[in-house]
Structure formats: C-alpha cells, structure tokens
Backbone as ProteinMPNN parsed JSONL, in Angstrom:
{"seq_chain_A": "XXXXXXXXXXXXXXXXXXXXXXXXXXXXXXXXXXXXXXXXXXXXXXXXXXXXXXXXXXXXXXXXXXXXXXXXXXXXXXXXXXXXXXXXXXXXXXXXXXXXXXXXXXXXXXXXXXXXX", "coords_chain_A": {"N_chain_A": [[0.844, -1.171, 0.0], [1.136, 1.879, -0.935], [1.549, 5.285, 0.391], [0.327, 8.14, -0.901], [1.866, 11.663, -1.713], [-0.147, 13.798, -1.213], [-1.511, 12.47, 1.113], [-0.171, 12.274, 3.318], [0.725, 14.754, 3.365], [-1.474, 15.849, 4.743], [-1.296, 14.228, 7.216], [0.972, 15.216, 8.441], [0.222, 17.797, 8.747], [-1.94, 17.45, 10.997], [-1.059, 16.224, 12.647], [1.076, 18.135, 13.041], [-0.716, 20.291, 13.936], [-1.724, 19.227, 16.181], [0.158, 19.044, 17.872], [1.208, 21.923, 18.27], [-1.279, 22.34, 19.924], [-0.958, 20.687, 22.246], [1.218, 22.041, 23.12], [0.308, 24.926, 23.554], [-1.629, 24.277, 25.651], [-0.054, 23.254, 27.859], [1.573, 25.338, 27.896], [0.06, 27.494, 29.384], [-0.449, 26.408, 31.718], [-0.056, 26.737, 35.386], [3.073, 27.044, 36.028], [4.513, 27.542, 38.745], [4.202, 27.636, 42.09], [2.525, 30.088, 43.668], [3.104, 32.443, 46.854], [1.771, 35.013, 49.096], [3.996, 37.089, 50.843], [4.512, 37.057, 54.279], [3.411, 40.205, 55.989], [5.76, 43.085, 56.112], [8.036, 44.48, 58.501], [8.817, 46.861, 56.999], [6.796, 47.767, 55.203], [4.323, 50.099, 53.611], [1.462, 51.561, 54.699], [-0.079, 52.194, 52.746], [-2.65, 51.827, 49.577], [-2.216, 53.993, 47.456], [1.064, 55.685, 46.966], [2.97, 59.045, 47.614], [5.927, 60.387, 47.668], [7.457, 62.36, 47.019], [7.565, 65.835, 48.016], [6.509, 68.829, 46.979], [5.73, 68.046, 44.618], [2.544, 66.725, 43.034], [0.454, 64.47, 43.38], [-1.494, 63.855, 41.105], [-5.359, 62.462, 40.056], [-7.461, 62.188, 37.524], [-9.97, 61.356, 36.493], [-13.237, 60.07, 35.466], [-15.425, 58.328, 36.987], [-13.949, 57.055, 40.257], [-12.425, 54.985, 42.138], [-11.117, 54.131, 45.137], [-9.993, 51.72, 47.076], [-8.52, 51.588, 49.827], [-6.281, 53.497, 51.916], [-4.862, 56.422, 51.023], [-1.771, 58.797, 50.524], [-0.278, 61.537, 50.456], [3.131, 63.249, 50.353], [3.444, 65.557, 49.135], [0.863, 67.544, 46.831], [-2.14, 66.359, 46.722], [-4.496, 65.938, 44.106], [-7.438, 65.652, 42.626], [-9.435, 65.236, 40.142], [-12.515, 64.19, 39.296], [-16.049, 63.309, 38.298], [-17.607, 61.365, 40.005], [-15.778, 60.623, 43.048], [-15.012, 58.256, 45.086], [-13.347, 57.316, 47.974], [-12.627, 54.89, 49.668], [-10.941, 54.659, 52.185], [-8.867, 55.994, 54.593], [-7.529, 59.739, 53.351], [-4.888, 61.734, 52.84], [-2.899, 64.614, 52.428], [0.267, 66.518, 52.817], [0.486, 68.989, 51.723], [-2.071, 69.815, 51.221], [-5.056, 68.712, 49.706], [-7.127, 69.187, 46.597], [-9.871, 68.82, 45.921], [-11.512, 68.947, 43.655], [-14.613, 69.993, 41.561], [-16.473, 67.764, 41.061], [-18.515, 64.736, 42.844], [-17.514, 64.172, 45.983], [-16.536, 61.63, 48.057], [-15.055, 60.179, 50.928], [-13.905, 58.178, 53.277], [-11.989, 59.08, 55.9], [-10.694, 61.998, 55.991], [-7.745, 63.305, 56.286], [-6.7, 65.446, 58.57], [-3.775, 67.761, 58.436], [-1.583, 66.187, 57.704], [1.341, 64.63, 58.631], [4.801, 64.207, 56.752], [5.722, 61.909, 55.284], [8.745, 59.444, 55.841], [10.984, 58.119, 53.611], [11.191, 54.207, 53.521]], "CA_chain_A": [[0.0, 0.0, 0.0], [1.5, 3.169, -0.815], [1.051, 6.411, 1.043], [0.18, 9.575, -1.591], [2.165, 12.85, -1.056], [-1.442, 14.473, -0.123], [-2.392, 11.956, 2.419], [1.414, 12.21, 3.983], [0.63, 16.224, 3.795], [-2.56, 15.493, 6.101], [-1.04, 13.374, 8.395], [1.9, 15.952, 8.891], [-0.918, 18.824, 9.334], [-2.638, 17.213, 11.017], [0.192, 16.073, 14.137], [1.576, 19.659, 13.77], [-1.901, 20.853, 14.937], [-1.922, 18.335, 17.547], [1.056, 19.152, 18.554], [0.972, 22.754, 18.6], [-2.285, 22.563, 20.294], [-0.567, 20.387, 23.602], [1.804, 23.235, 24.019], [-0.241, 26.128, 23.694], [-2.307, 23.711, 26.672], [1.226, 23.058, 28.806], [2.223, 26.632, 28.66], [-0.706, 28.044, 30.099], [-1.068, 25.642, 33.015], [0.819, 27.194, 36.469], [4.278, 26.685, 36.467], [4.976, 27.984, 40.125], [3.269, 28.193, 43.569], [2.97, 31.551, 44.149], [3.072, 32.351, 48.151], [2.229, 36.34, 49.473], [4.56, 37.009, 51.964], [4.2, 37.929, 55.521], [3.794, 41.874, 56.071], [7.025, 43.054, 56.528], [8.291, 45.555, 58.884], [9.13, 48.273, 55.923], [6.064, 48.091, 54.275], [3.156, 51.363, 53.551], [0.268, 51.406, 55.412], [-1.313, 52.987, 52.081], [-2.619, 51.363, 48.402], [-1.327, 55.373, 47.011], [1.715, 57.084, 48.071], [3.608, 59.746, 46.826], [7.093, 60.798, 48.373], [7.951, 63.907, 46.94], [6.953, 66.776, 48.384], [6.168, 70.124, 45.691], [5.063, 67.237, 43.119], [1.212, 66.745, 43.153], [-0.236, 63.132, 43.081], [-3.125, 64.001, 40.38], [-6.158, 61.813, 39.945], [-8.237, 62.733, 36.483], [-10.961, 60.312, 36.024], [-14.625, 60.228, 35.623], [-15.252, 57.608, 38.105], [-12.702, 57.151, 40.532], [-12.729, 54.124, 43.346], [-9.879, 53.465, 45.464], [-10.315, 51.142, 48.19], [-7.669, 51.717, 50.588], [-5.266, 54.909, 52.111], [-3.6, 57.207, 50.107], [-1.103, 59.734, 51.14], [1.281, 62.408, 49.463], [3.813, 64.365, 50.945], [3.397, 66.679, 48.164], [-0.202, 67.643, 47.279], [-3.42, 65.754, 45.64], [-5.739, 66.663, 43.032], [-9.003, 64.747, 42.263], [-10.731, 65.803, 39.484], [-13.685, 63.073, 39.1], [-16.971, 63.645, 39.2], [-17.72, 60.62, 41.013], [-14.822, 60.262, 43.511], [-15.012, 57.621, 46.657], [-12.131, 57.112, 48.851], [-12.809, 53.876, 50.708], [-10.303, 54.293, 53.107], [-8.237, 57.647, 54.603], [-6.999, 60.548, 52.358], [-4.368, 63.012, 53.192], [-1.987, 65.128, 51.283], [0.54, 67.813, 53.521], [0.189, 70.386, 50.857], [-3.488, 69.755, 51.087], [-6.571, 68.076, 48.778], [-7.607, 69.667, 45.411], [-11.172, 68.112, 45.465], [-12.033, 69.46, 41.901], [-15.9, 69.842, 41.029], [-17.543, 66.725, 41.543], [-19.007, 64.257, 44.33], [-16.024, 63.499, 46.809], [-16.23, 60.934, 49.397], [-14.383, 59.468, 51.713], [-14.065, 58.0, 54.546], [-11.654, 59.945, 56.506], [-9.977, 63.152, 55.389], [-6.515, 63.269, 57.567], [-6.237, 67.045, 58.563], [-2.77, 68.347, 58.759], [-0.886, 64.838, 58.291], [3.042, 64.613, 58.35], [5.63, 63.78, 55.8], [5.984, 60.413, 55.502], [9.651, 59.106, 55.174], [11.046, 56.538, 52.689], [11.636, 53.34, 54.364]], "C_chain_A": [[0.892, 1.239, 0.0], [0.614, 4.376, -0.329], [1.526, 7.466, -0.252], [0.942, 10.174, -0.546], [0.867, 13.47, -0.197], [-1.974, 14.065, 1.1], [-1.377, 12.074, 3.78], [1.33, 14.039, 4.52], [-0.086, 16.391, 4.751], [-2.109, 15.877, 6.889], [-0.223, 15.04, 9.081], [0.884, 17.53, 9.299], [-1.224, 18.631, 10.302], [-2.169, 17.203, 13.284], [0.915, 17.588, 14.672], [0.194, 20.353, 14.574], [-1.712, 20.409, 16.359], [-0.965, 19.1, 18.277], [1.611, 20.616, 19.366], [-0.187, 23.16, 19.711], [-2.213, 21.909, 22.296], [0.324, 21.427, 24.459], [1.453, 24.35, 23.751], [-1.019, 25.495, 25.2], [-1.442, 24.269, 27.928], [1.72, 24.823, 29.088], [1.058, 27.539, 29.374], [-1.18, 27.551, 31.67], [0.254, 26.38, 33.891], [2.147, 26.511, 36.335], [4.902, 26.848, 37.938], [3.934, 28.184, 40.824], [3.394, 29.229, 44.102], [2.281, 31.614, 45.698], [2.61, 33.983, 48.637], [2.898, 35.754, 50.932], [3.768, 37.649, 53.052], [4.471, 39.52, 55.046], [4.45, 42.306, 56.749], [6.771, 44.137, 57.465], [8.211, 47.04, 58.172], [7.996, 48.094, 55.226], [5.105, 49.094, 54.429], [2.54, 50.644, 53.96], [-0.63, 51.765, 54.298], [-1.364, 52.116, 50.415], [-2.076, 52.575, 47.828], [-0.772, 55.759, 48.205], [2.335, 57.721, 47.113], [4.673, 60.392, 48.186], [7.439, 62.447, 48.88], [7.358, 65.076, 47.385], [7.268, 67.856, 47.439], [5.821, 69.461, 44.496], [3.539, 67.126, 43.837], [0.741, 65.132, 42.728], [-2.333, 63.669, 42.134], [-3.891, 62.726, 39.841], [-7.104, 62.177, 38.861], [-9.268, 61.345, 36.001], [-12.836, 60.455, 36.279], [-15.118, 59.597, 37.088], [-14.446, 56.695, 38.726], [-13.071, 56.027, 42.297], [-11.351, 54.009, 43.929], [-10.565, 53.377, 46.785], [-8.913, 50.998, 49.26], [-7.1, 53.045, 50.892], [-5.082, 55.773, 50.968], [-3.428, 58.374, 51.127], [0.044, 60.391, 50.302], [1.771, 63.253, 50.225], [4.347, 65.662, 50.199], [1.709, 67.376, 48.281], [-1.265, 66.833, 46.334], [-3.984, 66.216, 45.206], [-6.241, 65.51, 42.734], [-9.732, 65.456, 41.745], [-11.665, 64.032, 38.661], [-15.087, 64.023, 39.353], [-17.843, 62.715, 39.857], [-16.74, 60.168, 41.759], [-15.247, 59.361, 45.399], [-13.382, 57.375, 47.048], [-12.572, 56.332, 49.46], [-11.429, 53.42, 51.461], [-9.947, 56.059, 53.667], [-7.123, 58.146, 53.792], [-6.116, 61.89, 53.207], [-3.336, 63.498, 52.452], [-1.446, 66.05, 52.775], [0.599, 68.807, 52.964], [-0.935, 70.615, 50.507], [-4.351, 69.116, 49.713], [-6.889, 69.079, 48.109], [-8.811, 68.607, 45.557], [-12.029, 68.164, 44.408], [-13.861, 69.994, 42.404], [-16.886, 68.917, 41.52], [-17.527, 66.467, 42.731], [-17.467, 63.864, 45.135], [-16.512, 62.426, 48.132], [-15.448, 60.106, 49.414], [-14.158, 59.301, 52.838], [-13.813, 58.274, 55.695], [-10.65, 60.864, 55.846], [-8.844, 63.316, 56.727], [-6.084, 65.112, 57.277], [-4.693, 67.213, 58.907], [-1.387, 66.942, 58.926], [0.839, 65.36, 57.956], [3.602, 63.829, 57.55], [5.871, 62.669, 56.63], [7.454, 60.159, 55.053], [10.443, 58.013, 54.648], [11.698, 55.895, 53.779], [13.374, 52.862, 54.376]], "O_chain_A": [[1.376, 1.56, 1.085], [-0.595, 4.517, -0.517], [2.699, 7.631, -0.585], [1.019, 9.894, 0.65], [0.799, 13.612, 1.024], [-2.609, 14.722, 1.924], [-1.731, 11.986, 4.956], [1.703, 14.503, 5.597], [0.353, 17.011, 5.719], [-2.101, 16.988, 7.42], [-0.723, 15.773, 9.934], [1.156, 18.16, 10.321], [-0.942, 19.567, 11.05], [-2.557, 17.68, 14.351], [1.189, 18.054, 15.779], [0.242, 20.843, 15.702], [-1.586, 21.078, 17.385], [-1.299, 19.767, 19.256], [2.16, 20.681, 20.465], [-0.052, 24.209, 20.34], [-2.892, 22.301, 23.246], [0.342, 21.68, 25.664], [2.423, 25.1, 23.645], [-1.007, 26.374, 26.062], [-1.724, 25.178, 28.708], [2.089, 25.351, 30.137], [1.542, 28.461, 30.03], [-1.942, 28.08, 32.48], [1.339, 26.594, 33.35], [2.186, 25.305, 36.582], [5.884, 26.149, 38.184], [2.907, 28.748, 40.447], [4.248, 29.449, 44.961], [1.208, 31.053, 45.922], [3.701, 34.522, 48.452], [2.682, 34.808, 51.69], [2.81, 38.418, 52.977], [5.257, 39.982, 54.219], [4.24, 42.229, 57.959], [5.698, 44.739, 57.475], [7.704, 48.062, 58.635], [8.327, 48.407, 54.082], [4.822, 49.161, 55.625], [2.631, 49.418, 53.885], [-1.839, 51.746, 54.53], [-0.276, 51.752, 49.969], [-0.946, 52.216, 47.497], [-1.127, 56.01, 49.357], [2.395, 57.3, 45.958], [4.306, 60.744, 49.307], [7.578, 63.181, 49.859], [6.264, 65.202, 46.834], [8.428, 67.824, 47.029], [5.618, 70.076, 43.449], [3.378, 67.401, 45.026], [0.778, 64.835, 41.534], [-3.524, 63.734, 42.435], [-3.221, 61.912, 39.207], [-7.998, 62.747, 39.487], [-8.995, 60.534, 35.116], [-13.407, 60.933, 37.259], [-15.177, 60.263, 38.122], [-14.121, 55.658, 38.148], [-13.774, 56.359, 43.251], [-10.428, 53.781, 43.147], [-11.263, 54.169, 47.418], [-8.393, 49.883, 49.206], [-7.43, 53.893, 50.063], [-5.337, 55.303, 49.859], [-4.161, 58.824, 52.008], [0.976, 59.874, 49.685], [1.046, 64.047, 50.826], [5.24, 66.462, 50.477], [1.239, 67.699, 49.372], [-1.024, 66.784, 45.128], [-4.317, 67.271, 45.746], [-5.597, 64.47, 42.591], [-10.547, 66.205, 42.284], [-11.338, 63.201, 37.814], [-15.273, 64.966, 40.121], [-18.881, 63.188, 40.319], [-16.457, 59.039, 41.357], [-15.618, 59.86, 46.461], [-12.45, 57.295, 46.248], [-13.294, 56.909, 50.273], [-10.916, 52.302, 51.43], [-10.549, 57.064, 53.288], [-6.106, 57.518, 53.501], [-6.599, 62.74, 53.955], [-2.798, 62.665, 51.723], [-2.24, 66.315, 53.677], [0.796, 69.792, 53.676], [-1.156, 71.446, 49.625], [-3.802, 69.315, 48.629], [-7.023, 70.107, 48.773], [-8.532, 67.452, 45.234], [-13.084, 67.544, 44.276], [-14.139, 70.303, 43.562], [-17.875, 69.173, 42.207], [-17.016, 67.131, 43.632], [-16.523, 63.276, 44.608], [-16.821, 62.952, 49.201], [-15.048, 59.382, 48.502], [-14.18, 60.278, 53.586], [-14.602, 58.071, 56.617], [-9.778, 60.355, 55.142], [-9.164, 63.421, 57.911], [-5.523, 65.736, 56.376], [-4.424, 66.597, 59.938], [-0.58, 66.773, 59.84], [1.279, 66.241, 57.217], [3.121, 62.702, 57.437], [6.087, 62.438, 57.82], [7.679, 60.566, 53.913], [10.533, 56.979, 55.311], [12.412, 56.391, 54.65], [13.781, 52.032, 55.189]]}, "name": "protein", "num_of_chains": 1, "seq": "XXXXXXXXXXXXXXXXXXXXXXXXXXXXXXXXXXXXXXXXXXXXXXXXXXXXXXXXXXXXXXXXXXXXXXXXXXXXXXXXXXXXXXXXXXXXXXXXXXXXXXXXXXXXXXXXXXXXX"}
C-alpha cells in the first residue's frame, strides 16, 4: 500500500496541529506556587503614596474608586466627578477636590511627611 504525497501532507498537518495545540495547553497551566509574603516591617500602610513633596499626586478620572489609604507628601488633586475614597486621604500640601461628588471615609487634617523606608 502506498502512502500519496497528499495523504502524507494530512497526516503531517494534522500532528503539527496536535502538537501545537498540547503546548499552547502546557504553557498556560501554572508553572509555580505563588506564596504572598508575611507583612514586613518596611512596608506602607497605604494602596497610594507619593514621596515627593512640591510634586502633586493628580487623579483625572470620571469615576474614581480606590479602596484603601492614600497619602502624598506633596499635594493631591481629584478631578472626578464621582470620587469615593474607601479608606483615609491626606496630602501635607493639602486636597484639590475638583468639582464633583467626593467621598471618603476619613480626610486626615494636617498629616506629616511620611519618610522613605
């Protein structure tokens, strides 16, 4: 029984699919157990920070969620006009609250420069 070139072209199609198709599978499956670490000594208390002080941590978004801290030792701007803060907000060069709705949960009056760890 002879095997045709065309039916030999198939086959060879046919296995490269296959074959392509186990390692597009294999590389998507977890290679590593990822662990979070313990919370270190040196780590922020805040999801935003900003260091510099005379730079401005600006926020420009329609609607604007952040669920945790933020803090700049420069100053913030929030222009949204739906802005929540689900957590506490403080800047030491003070809050630009733009226009729109602002909340949040606590506004930190008069906070102190934070310094890098």
């Amino acid at each position: 029984m002879e095997i045709s070139k065309n039916m030999l072209s198939k086959i060879s199609k046919s296995a490269l699919s296959i074959l392509l198709s186990i390692i597009m599978v294999i590389s998507i499956l977890p290679s590593g157990t990822v662990k979070a670490a313990e919370k270190g000594e040196g780590s922020y208390p805040y999801v935003v920070f900003t260091y510099n002080s005379g730079n401005s941590l600006d926020f420009c978004k329609s609607n604007l969620t952040v669920n945790g801290d933020i803090h700049s030792n420069g100053k913030l701007t929030i222009n949204a006009n739906n802005a929540n803060i689900n957590g506490e907000c403080g800047a030491v060069e003070g809050v630009n609250k733009g226009q729109g709705n602002f909340n949040v949960r606590k506004q930190v009056s008069n906070p102190e420069t934070v310094d890098i760890i």
